[in-house]
C-alpha positions, 0 to 999 in steps of 0.5 A: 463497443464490439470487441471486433471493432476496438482499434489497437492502444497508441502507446504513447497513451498507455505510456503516459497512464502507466507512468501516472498510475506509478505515480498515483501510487508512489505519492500516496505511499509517501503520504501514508508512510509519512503520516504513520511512520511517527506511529511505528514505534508506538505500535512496536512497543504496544505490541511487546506486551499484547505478545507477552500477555498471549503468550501466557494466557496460551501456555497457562 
């Protein structure tokens, strides 16, 4: 299609698909921090050490 024949967005359309993107993007951040959120702690006290081991190897 032309770009001279394009007719203007209802917005009502462009409402209703911004508001389901929104969504879109929310419920799978949900999804996501509530499948990793029991992995957090574990990767914070796995990354005290990897820390601690560079940091000697660096200032050896």
């Amino acid at each position: 299609m032309s770009y001279l024949t394009q007719r203007p967005a209802d917005k009502g359309k462009v409402l209703t698909l911004a508001l389901q993107e929104t969504l879109f993007v929310v419920a799978w951040t949900a999804l996501a921090g509530a499948l990793f959120l029991p992995l957090t702690r574990l990767w914070m006290f796995s990354m005290l050490p990897a820390a601690l081991i560079a940091i000697h190897f660096l200032t050896a």
